[in-house]
C-alpha positions in Angstrom: 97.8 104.2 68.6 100.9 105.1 70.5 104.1 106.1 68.8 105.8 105.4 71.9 105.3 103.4 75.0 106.9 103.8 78.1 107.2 101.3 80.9 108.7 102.4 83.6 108.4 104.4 87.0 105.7 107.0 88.1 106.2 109.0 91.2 105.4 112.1 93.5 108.7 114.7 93.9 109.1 116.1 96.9 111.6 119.1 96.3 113.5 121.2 98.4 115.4 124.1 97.4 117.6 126.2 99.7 117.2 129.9 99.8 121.3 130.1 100.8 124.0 128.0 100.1 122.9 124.9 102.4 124.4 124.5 105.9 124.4 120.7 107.0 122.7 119.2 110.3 120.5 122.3 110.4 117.2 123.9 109.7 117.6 125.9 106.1 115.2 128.4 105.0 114.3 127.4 101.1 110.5 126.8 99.3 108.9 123.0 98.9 107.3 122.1 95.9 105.2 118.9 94.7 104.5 117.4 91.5 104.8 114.1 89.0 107.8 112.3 88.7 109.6 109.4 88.1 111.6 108.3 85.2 109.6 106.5 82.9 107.1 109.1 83.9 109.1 112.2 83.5 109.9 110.5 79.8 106.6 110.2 79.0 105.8 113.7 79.6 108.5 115.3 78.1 107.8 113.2 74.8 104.0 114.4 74.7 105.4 117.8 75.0 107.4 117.1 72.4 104.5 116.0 70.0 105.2 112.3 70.4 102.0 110.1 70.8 102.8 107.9 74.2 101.6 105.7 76.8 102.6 105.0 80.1 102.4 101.2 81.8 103.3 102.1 85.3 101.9 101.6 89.1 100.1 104.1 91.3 98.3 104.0 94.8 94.8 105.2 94.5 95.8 108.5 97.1 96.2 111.5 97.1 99.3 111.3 95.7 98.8 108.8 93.2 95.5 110.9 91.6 98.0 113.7 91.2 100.5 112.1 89.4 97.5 110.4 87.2 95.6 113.9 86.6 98.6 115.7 85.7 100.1 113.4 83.2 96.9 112.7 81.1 96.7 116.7 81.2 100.5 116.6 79.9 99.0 114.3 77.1 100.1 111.3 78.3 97.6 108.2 77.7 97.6 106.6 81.4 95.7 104.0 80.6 98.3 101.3 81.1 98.8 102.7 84.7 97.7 100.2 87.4 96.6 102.0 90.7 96.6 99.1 93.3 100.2 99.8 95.0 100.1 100.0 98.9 101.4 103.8 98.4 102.6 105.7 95.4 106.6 106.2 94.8 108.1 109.0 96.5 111.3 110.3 95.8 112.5 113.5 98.1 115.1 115.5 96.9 116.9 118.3 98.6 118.3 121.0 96.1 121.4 123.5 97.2 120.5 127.4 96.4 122.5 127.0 92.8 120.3 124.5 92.0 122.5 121.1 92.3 121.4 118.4 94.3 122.5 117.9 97.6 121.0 114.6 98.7 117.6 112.9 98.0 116.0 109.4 99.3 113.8 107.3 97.6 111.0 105.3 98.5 109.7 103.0 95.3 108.3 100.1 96.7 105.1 100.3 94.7 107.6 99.9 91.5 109.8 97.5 93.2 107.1 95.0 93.7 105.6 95.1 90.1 105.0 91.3 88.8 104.8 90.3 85.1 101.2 90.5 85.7 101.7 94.3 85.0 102.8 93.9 81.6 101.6 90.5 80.5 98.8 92.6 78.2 101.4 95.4 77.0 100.3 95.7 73.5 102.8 97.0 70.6 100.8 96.1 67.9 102.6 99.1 65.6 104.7 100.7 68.0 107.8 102.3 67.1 110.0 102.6 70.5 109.6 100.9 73.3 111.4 102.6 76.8 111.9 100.5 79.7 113.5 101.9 82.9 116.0 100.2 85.3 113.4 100.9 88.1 111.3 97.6 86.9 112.1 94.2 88.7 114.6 92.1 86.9 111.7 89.9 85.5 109.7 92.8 84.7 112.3 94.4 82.5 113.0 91.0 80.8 109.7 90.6 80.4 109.0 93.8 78.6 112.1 93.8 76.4 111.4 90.2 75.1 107.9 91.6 74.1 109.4 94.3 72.2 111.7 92.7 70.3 109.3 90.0 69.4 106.2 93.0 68.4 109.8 94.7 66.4 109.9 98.0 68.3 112.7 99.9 68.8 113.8 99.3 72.6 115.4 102.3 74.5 116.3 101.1 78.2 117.1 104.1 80.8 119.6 102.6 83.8 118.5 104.8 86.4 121.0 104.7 88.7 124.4 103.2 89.5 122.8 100.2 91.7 120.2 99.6 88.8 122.4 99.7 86.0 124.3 97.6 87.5 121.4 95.0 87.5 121.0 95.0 84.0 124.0 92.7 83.6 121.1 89.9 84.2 120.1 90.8 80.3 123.3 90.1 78.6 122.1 87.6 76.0 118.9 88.0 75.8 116.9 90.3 73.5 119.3 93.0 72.6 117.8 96.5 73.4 118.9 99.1 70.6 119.9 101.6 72.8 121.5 102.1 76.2 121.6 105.8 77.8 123.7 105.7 81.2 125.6 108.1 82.5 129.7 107.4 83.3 129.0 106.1 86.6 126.4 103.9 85.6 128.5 102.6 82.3 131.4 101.8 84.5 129.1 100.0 86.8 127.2 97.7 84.1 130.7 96.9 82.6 132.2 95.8 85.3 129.9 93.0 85.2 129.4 92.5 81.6 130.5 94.4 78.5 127.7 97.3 77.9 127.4 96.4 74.2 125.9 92.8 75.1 123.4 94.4 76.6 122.1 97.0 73.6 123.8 97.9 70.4 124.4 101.4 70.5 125.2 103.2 73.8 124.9 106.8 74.2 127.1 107.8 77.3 126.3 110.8 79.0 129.4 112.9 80.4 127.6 116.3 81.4 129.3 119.2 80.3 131.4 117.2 77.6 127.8 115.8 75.6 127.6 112.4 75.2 129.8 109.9 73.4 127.8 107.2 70.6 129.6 103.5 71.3 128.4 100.9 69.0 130.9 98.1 69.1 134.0 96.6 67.3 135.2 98.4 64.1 133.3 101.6 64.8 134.8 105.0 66.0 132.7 106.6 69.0 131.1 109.6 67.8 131.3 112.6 70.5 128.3 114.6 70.3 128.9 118.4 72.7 126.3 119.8 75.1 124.3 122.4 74.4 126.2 125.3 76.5 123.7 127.0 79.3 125.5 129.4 81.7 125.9 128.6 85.4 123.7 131.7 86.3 120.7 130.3 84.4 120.2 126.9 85.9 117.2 126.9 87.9 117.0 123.4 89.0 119.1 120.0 86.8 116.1 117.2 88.4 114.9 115.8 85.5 117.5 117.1 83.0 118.5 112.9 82.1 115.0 112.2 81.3 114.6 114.9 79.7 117.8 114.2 77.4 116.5 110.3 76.9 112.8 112.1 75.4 114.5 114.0 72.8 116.6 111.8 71.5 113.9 109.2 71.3 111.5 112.0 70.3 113.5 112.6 67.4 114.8 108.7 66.1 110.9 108.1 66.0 110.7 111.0 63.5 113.6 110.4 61.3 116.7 111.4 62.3 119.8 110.0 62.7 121.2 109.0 66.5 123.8 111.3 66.0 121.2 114.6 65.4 118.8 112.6 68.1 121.7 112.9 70.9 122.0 116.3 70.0 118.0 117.5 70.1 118.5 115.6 73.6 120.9 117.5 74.6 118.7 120.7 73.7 115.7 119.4 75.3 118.3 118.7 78.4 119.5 122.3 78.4 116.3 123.8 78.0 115.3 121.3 80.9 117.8 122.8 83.3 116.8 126.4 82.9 113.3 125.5 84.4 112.2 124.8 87.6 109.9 122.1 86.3 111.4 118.8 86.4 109.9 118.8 82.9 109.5 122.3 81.0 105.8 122.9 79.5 107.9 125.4 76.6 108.9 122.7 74.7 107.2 123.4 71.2 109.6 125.8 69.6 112.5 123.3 69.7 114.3 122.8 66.2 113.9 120.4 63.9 115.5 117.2 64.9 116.2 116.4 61.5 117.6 119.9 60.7 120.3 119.4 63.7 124.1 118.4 63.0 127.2 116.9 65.1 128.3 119.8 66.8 124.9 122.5 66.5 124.1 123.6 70.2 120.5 125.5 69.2 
């Protein structure tokens, strides 16, 4: 049985990294890699690597593509059982990566995740579950869907907003099933509250603000709680795809085994910076990570 379920989006990367600082509206030498992505994938991954016991409710195309991300993530330790593999074409999403390691631009196509139907998840079993994580990638209905099922099987739900556009979206949940936890980043925060205020939509927000950490909102008559980044020096970052996913893993990683959200956010962030330093979108040298128990406000291990 699964410690953690993920619903969410699984995808092919496409990456390309300059070999020189990029020149626009020209050819740039660089390298081109391939391999699984997507965030409620890349989640997934990063918590089995982790130790975490997880499954993955997701849509594939049965191509080449689609086998890939499928054979990788079972060999990650991911159960893909809840995958369905009848999309017209898998996701895609290309990204193109300066030299330094900071993306320049990247397009993607998600059309097998945009046209999910409750159909997908109408069987999602949490009988025992601890965390549920749904990612703003789902359809509106979808997403509903899902977080009306956790909160009625009593998981914990985390939900990941994505992107500005999709956070945005989850305005449409205000007042229905709270989730527990929110993880946008500032742009994405600002976007969901000027529709609706964030905290209608889960009860504890973790903020992301990059190099400052993250800050812990959770509502009237409670201070925020700033929680600092784990330091890694400009000269080490290999590539930063990823490092968000990787940073919503840990913390979930470590609430399913104890700890508190404030030393969850900060084994995020050391799963984040550890992220960064790879060119993996998620690192495979997870297992000598601290204790997430052992960690306090303020430790950067």
């Amino acid at each position: 049985m699964a410690d953690v379920v993920v619903v969410g989006a699984a995808a092919i990367d496409l990456k390309a990294t300059a070999g020189a600082p990029l020149v626009p509206a020209t050819s740039n030498p660089g390298f081109v890699t391939a391999s699984p992505g997507g965030v409620g994938r890349n989640i997934a991954e990063t918590l089995a690597r982790l130790g975490s016991s997880v499954r993955l409710v997701s849509r594939v195309a049965e191509d080449s593509f689609g086998r890939l991300v499928l054979a990788e993530t079972a060999a990650a330790g991911v159960d893909v059982s809840g995958v369905h593999t009848e999309a017209e074409r898998t996701a895609t999403y290309l990204a193109t990566l300066d030299s330094d390691g900071s993306l320049a631009v990247a397009v993607s196509d998600f059309a097998a995740i945009d046209t999910m139907t409750l159909e997908h998840v109408h069987d999602l079993d949490l009988r025992g579950v601890a965390h549920l994580v749904l990612d703003a990638n789902l359809p509106g209905p979808v997403l509903a869907a899902a977080l009306r099922l956790g909160g009625e099987a009593g998981a914990m739900v985390t939900i990941e907003p994505v992107s500005v556009a999709k956070a945005g979206r989850l305005a449409n949940l205000a007042g229905a099933y709270p989730a527990h936890l929110l993880t946008p980043n500032e742009d994405e925060y600002a976007a969901l509250a000027a529709r609706v205020d964030p905290l209608t939509v889960a009860s504890t927000i973790c903020l992301r603000r990059g190099l400052a950490g993250s800050r812990l909102l959770r509502g009237p008559g409670t201070d925020p709680v700033d929680v600092p980044a784990v330091r890694v020096p400009p000269e080490a970052v290999r590539d930063v795809t990823g490092a968000g996913d990787s940073a919503t893993a840990g913390l979930i990683h470590a609430l399913v085994r104890g700890a508190s959200i404030e030393q969850a956010t900060a084994f995020g962030h050391a799963v984040a910076a550890r992220t960064v330093r790879s060119e993996l979108t998620v690192p495979t040298d997870l297992d000598d990570l601290p204790d997430p128990t052992t960690l306090t406000v303020g430790d950067t291990r």
